[in-house]
Structure formats: structure tokens, C-alpha cells
C-alpha positions in Angstrom: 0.0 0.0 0.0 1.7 3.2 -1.3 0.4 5.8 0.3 2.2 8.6 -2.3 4.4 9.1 -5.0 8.1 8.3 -3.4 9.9 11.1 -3.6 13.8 11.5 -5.3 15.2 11.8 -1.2 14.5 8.2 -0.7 17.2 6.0 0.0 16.5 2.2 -0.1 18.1 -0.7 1.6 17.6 -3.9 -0.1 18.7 -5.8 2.3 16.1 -4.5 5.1 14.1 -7.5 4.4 16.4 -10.2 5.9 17.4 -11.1 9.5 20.8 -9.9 10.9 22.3 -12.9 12.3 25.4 -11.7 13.9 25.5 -12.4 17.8 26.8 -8.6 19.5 26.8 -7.6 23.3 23.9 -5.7 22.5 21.6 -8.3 21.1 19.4 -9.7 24.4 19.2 -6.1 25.5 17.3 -5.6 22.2 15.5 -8.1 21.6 13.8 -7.3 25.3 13.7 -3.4 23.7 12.6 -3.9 20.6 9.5 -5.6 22.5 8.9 -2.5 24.2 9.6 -0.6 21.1 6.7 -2.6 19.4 4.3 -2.3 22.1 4.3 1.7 21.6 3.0 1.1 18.4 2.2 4.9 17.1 4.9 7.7 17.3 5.7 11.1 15.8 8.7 12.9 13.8 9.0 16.1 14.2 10.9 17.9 11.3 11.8 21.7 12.2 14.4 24.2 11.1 15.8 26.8 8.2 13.7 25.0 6.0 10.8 25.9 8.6 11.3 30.0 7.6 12.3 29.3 3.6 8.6 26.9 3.7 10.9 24.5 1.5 11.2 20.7 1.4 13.2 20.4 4.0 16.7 21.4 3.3 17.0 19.1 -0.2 17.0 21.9 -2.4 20.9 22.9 -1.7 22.3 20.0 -3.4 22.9 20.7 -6.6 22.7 16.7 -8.4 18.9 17.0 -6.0 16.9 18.3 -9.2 14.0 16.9 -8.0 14.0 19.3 -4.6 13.5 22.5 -6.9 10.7 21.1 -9.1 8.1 22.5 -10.0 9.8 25.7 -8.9 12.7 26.3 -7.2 13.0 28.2 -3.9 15.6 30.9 -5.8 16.0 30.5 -9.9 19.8 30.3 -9.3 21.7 27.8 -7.3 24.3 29.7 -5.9 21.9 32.4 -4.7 19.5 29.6 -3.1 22.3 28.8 -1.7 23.8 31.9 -0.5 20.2 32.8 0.9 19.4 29.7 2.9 22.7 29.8 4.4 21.8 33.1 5.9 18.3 31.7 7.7 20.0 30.8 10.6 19.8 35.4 11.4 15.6 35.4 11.1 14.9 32.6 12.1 13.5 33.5 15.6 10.7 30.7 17.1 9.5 33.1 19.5 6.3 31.5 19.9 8.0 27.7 20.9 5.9 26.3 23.2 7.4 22.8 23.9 4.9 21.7 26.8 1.8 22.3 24.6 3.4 20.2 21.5 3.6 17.7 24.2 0.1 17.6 25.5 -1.0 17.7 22.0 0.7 14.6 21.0 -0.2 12.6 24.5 -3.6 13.7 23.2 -3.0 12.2 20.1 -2.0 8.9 21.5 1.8 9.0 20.2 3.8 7.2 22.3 6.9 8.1 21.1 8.9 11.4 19.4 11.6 11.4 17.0 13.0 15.2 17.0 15.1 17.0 14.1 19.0 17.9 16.1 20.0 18.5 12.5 18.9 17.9 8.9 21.7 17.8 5.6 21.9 21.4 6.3 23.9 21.4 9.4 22.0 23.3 11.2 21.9 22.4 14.8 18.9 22.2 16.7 20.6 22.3 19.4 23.5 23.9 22.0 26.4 22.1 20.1 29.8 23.0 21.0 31.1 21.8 17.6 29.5 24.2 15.3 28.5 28.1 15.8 25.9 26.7 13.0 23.0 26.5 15.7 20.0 27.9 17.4 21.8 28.8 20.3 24.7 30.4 17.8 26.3 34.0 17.8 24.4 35.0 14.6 21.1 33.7 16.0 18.4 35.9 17.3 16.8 33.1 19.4 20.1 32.6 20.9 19.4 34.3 24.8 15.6 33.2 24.5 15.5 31.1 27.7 14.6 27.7 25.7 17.5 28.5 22.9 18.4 25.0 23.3 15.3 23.5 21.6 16.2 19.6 22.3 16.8 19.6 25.6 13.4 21.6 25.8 11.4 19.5 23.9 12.7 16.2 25.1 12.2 17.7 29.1 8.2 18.3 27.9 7.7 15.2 26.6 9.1 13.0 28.9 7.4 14.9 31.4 4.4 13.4 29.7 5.3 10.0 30.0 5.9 9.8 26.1 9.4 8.3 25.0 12.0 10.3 22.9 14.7 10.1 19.8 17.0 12.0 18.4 17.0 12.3 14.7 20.6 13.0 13.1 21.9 13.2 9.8 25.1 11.8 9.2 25.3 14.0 6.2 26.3 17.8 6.8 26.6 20.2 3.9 27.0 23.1 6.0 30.8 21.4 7.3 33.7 22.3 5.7 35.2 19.1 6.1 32.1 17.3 4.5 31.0 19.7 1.6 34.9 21.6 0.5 34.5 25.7 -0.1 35.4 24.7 -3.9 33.4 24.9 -7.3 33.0 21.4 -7.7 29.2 20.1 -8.3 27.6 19.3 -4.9 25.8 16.3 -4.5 24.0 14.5 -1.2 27.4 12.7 -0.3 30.7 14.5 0.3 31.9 16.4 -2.3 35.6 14.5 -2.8 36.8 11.2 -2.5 37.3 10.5 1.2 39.6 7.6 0.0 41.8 10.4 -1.1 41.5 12.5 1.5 42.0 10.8 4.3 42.6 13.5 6.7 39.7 16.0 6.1 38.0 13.2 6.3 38.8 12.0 9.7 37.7 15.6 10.9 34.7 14.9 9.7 34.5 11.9 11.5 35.5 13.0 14.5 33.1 16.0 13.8 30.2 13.4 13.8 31.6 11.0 16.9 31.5 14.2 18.6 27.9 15.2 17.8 26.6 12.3 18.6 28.7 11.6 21.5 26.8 15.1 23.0 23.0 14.2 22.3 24.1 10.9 23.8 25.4 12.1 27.0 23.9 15.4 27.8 20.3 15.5 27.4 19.4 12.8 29.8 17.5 9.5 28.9 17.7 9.1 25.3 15.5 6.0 23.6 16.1 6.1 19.9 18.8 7.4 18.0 17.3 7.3 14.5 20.2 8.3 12.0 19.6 9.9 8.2 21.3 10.2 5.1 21.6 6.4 4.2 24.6 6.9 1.6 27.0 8.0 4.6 28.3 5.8 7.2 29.7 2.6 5.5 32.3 2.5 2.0 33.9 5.2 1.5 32.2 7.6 3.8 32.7 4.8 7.0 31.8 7.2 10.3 32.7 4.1 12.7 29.3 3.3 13.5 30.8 0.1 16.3 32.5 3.1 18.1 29.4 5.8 18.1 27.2 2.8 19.2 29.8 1.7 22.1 30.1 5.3 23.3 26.0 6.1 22.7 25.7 3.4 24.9 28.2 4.1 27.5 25.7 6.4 28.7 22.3 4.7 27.2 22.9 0.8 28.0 19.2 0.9 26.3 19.6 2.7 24.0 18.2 1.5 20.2 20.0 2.9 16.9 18.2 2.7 13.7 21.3 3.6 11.3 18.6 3.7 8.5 19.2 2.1 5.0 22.8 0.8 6.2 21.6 -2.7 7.1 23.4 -5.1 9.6 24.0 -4.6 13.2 23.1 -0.9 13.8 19.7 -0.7 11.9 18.0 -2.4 14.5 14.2 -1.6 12.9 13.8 -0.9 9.3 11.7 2.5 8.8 9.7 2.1 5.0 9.4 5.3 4.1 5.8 6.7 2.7 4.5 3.2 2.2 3.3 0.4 4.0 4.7 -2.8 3.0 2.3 -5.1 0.7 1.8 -8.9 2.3 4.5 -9.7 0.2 7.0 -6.9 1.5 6.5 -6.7 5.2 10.3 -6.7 7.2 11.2 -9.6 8.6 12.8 -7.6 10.8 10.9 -5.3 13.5 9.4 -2.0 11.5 7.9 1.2 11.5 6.7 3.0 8.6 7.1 6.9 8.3 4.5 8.9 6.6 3.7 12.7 7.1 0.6 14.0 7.9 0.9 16.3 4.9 3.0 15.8 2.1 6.3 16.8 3.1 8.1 16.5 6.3 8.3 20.0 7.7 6.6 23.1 7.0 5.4 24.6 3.7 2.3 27.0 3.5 0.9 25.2 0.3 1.6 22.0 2.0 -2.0 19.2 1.2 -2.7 17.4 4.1 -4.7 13.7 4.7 -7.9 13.2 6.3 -8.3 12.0 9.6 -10.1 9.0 8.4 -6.7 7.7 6.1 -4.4 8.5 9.0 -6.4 6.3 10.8 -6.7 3.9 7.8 -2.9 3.7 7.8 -3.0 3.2 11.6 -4.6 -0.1 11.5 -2.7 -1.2 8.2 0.3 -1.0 9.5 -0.1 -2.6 13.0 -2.6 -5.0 11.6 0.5 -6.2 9.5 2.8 -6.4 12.5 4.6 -2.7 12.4 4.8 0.4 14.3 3.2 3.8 12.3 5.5 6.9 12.9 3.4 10.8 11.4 5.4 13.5 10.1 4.3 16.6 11.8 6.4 20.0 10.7 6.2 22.8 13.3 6.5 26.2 11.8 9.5 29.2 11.7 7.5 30.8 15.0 7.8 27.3 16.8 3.7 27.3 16.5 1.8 23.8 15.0 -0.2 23.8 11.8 -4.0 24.4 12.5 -4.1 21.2 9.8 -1.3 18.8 12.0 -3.3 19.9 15.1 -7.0 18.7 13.7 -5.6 15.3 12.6 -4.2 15.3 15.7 -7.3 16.0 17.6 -9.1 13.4 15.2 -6.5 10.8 15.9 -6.6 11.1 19.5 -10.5 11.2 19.4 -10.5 7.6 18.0 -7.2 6.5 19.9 -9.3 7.1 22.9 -12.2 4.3 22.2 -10.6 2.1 19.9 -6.8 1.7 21.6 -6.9 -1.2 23.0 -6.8 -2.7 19.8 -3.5 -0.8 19.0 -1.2 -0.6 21.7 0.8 -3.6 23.0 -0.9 -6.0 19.9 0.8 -8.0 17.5 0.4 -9.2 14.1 -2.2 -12.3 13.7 -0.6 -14.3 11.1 -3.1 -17.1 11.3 -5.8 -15.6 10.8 -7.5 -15.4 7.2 -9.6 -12.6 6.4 -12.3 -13.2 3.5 -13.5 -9.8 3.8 -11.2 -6.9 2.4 -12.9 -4.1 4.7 -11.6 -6.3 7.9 -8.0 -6.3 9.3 -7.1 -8.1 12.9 -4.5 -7.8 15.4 -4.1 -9.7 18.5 -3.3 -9.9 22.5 -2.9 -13.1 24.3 -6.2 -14.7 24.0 -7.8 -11.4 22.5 -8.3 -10.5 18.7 -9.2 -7.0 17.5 -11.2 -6.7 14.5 -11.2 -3.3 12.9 -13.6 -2.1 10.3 -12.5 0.2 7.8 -15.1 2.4 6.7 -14.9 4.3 3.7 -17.8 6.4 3.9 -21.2 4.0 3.6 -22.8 2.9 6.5 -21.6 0.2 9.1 -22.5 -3.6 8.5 -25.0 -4.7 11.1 -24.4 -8.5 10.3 -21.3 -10.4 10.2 -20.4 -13.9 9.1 -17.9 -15.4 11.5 -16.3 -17.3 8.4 -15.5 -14.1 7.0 -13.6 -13.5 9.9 -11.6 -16.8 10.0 -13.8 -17.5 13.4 -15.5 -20.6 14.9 -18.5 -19.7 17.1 -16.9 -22.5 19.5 -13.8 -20.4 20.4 -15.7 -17.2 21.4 -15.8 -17.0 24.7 -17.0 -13.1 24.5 -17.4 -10.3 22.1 -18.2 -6.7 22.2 -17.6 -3.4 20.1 -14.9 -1.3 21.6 -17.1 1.7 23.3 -19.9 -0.4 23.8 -20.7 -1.7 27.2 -23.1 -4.7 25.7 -21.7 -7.9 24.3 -22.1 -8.6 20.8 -25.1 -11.0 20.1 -24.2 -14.2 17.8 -27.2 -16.1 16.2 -26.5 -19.0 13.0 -22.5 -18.2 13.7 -24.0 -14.3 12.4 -22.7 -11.6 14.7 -25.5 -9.1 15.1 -24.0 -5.4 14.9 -25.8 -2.7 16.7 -25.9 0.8 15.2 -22.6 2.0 15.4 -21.4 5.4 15.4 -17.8 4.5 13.3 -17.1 6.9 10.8 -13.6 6.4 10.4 -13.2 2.6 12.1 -14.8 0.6 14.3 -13.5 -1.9 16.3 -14.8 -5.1 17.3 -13.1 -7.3 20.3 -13.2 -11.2 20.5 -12.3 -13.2 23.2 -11.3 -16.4 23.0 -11.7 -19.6 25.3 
């Protein structure tokens, strides 16, 4: 199920679909994490910066080889002035109006469970108080810089754990605003560095240590840290090797729980595999734990002309993805003034409205493999002795009968049954279940439990 048209940014691991079988010190602490990982079930990415006050696709449109990013109209008809001019946002761009608690009642609301946060896109731009880089919120040229919450993550990730909700750090492992990374030369810039690290050896081990050193600080110095979710899926392994054994060793020096999700690389630090803007077909789903990513509008952060999805196919997307065994993470792009969208916050609202009746069937399930659906409206997920059936409704009115064979159900093995925010059980006559009238515009939810 594609859920848009993928987009030139992607990068694709074909190896995501097989099982790493190495045996590494880390590997019983995972398995018991990635457990608890799956049982969250429904978390948020929050993409934020320059690209915030330009209303651009996030910062794509700087590379050069990117054509894609400036179609159908570039942000500035000439590169080097695009350039020169997002370069500069880090002076106006001045979230006055960043209000990290409320983003974090908003999403308990919601019924995310966990939050992925931007420390820096391909840009370089730090999202937080880096002592590597004056290339940051909390940097000389930045007008935010003696606002009392300059140092957004540790902000955001204090609010939201204050609300019980778990948090990640998002990193790219790409950084065009570094010297060491993108050279102050004429050459063509691309997504990866812009000379041969093979060749240059030592400005490239700055660059390394440039990264170890990032990392090394959102690791250690803003307090318990859950995910580590790492972009740009073309650096970190060949020729643009970062040392990912010795960032995970020190990462988890501090955060022995820590899970790393060095996306697109494959092997030992990808420990999920994140499909991005689709939900696998039958045929396609990981064997490895997953989460698919998919923005609430159609790009990542913020853009005024941005089209946004209905409530009803967030929710759609919701079920499709745990019903097939995977955890759903929404794109939701703050803007410049640190404000949400009045469009993110109405999903939102919807979301939570149905998260609130219908949850049980969500949180803490897992994928029912055995059972075989006859109806294509129906998907199931399961809890001990519990399966959830969810009905997707498109916009006609609920069934009020039910064959149990559509369902994959013997009458024998029902011990109970009831719709989720209904207080009576559900009556069965002729193995028929009889459907009250049910109020489900989006989904409903029916719960069976078995003997």
C-alpha cells in the first residue's frame, strides 16, 4: 500500500528484508527493547528548522545533483543564490512563539507514544547547543540565541518526557554546512561529500570526529535518550565509513538501552527498518521489526501550500500498519514561529478522538498471522487470547451482520465479544454476529475473546 508518490530523497536498503544474524553484546538487550519498542506502536517525527522560515522541502534543495527538490519551482531560480540565501536563515529565524509543553500535550492527546525530533537535517544546522558548530540555534548569529529555551532539544525532550511519552533523536550523518564534508570549492555538490574520502583521508577523519563528537553530546547530555534514528543512508559505511561500532559503544556508555536505527545501512546498527511513505504489501512486510514513516501532509516540515490527509486515512494507515505487524511513525512539521499547523493539530485532535475508544486494539498488539480474512474491509490484530477486528469504513454505512467465516472465526472459540465503546456484548445467532448501530465513521473496532 503506497500511500504517495516516493519522492527523489528516498534511499533504499535492499537488504532491510532479511534477518541480521550476527550475535553482538547488545543483542538480548534488544530483543527485550525492541518488544517494548513494538508495544508503543504509534509515534511522531518532528521535522523543524531553516527549512521551517524558507517553507521549502526540507533542506533538499541545496544539493545541486537534487533536481527533484527545486521542481516544480525552485525556492531561488539560481543555485548559488539559493544557496547563499538559505545559508543566511540561521539570522531570522526566531521561534519566539515555541511552546514545547503544549506540543507535548498535543501529542499525548493524540496517543503518540513516542517522538523522534530534528537535532539537525543535511543542512547542518543544529537544533541544538552544540559545542562543535556556531551553526545553531543557540549560535552567535542567531536571534533566538538568549531566548531562555535557545536550546530546543533539551526543551522538547524535558516536555515530553514529562508526559510519559518516550524520545529520539534524529541525526543526519550527512552535513553540507561542514567544511570538512561539503569543501568551499566549485565542484558540483551532490548528497554525499563532495571528494573522494579515499583520497583524503585526513579531512575526512575531521569529519569523522566531527560526527563521533555530535553524537557523542545528544548521547550524554540531554538525559535519557530511547532512539537514535540516523539519516542520510549513503554515509556511514564505503567510503564515507563514520565508525558506527565506536558511536554505538560510546551512545551506549551512557544509554545501555539505547536502540540505533542507522537507517538504509543494514546489519548490526539498523536495528528496525523504517519504509518510508508506504506500508509494505503482504508480500514486503520486514522480517525484521518495522515502523513506517509517513507525514501527515506531504512533506516533512513546513510549507504554506503543503495538502494534508484526512483523519479518516491516517487512521486507515494506523490499522494497516499494526494489523500487519509494524509500528506507524506521522510527520508533523512545526513552523519558523515554533507554533503547530492548525491542519497537523486537527488530525491530531481526530487521531486522539479515536485512539481514545478504539486503543486497546493498537497498543501492546501484534500481528495475527493465522488468521484469514475473507472480507477486504476487515484487518485483525491480536493480544494473548484477544483479537481485535477493525472495520475500515470508507464512507457507507456500518454492517449490522457479520459472518464469523468471514472473519476466520468458529462460534466455539468465542468465549466473549463486544464493540470497543460499547458496554453490551455482541449477540451471535447462526455463527452471524448481530451489529448494533454504530457510530464509526472512520473505524470501528470489534473485540473477540477467545476460550
Amino acid at each position: 500500500m503506497s500511500t504517495s508518490k516516493i519522492r527523489g530523497d528516498i534511499e533504499i536498503n535492499l537488504d532491510s528484508h532479511k534477518e541480521e544474524q550476527g550475535i553482538y553484546p547488545e543483542t538480548e538487550m534488544l530483543k527485550k527493547r525492541l518488544e517494548w519498542f513494538q508495544d508503543l506502536k504509534l509515534g511522531v517525527i518532528m521535522h523543524w528548522g531553516l527549512y521551517a522560515e524558507a517553507g521549502i522541502v526540507e533542506s533538499w534543495q541545496l544539493s545541486e545533483a537534487d533536481e527533484w527538490a527545486r521542481e516544480p519551482k525552485a525556492w531561488r531560480d539560481d543555485i548559488k543564490e539559493l544557496q547563499r540565501d538559505y545559508w543566511a536563515l540561521n539570522k531570522v529565524f526566531n521561534p519566539v512563539n515555541f511552546n514545547p509543553n503544549q506540543w507535548a500535550k498535543k501529542c499525548k492527546e493524540a496517543g503518540f507514544k513516542y517522538l523522534i525530533f530534528t537535532t539537525k537535517h543535511h543542512d547542518g544546522f543544529n537544533m541544538y547547543d552544540t559545542k562543535f558548530s556556531d551553526y545553531k540555534i543557540t549560535g552567535p548569529e542567531s536571534p533566538f540565541k538568549d531566548n531562555p529555551r535557545s536550546d530546543l532539544l533539551k526543551e522538547v525532550f524535558d516536555s515530553f518526557r514529562d508526559e510519559e511519552i518516550a524520545v529520539g533523536a534524529y541525526y543526519s550523518k550527512a552535513d553540507w554546512n561542514s567544511p570538512y564534508y561539503w569543501l568551499n570549492d566549485d565542484t558540483v555538490k551532490s548528497r554525499r561529500a563532495s571528494y573522494d574520502p579515499e583520497k583524503h583521508p585526513e579531512i575526512w577523519s575531521k569529519y569523522v570526529e566531527f560526527v563521533q563528537n555530535q553524537l557523542h553530546e545528544i548521547t550524554h547530555d540531554y538525559g535519557k535518550v530511547d532512539l537514535l534514528w540516523l539519516d542520510a543512508g549513503w554515509c556511514g559505511k564505503g567510503k564515507e565509513d563514520i565508525d558506527m561500532d565506536k558511536i554505538a559503544e560510546d551512545a551506549r556508555n551512557a544509554q545501555p538501552e539505547l536502540i540505533i536505527v542507522d537507517r538504509c545501512m543494514g546489519g548490526r546498527h539498523e536495528n528496525y527498518v523504517t519504509p518510508e511513505r508506504k506500508i509494505p504489501d503482504e508480500s514486503e512486510i520486514p522480517s525484521n521489526v518495522w515502523e513506517s514513516n509517513i507525514p501527515l501532509g506531504n512533506d516533512w516540515g513546513y510549507v504554506p501550500t503543503d495538502k494534508f490527509k484526512s483523519v479518516r486515512e491516517i487512521i486507515h494507515y494506523l490499522i494497516e500498519v499494526v494489523s500487519k505487524g509494524g509500528n506507524l511513525i506521522l510527520g508533523v512539521g512545526p513552523k519558523p514561529d515554533g507554533t503547530l499547523c492548525e491542519e497537523d493539530l486537527y488530525i491530531m485532535d481526530g487521531l486522539g478522538k479515536w485512539i481514545d475508544i478504539n486503543g486497546e486494539g493498537i497498543y501492546s498488539t501484534r500481528r495475527a498471522k493465522d488468521i484469514k480474512i475473507n472480507d477486504s474491509k476487515w484487518r485483525v490484530t491480536k493480544k494473548e487470547n484477544i483479537l481485535y477486528y477493525f472495520y475500515l469504513n470508507c464512507g457507507e454505512e456500518n454492517p449490522i451482520e457479520v459472518r464469523l467465516t468471514d472473519l476466520d472465526l468458529n462460534v466455539k472459540n468465542i468465549k466473549n465479544s463486544r464493540i470497543l465503546g460499547y458496554k453490551d456484548d455482541i449477540k451471535i445467532e447462526d455463527d452471524i454476529l448481530k451489529l448494533p448501530k454504530i457510530d464509526g465513521k472512520e473505524a470501528f473496532t470489534i473485540e473477540i475473546k477467545l476460550r
